[in-house]
C-alpha positions as CSV (number, residue, x, y, z in Angstrom):
1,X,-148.8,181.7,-6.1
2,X,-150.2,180.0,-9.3
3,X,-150.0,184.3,-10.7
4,X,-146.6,184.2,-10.0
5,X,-145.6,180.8,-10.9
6,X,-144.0,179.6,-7.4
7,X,-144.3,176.6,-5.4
8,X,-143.8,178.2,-1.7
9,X,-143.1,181.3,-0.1
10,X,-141.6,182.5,3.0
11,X,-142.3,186.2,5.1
12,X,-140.8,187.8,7.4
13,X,-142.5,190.0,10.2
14,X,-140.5,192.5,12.2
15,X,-141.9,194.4,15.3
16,X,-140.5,196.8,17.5
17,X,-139.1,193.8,19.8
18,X,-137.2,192.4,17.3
19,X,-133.6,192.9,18.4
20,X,-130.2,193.3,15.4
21,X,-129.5,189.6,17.1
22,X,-132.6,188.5,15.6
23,X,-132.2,190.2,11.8
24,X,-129.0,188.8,12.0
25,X,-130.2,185.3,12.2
26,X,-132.6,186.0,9.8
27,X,-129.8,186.7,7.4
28,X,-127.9,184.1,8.4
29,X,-130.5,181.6,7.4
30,X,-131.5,183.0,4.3
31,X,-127.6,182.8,3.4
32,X,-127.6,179.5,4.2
33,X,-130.2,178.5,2.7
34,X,-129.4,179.9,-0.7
35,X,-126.3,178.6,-0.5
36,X,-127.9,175.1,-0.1
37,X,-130.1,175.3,-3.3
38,X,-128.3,178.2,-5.8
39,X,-127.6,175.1,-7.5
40,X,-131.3,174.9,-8.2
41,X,-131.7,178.6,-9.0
42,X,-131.7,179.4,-12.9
């Protein structure tokens, strides 16, 4: 983390129960959460 200069991280794990409902989520989230802090982003 300190190597790479970041406060947090996040990681997804996928396993062969893992339905498309569930990547879709995944996505979902992700979108909305960049959309929450892209003002943040340089």
């Amino acid at each position: 983390m300190r190597f790479l200069k970041l406060d947090s991280t996040c990681r997804a794990s996928f396993y062969f129960y893992n339905t498309k409902k569930d990547v879709d989520n995944l996505v979902n989230a992700l979108n909305k959460a960049y959309n929450m802090f892209k003002k943040y982003i340089k």
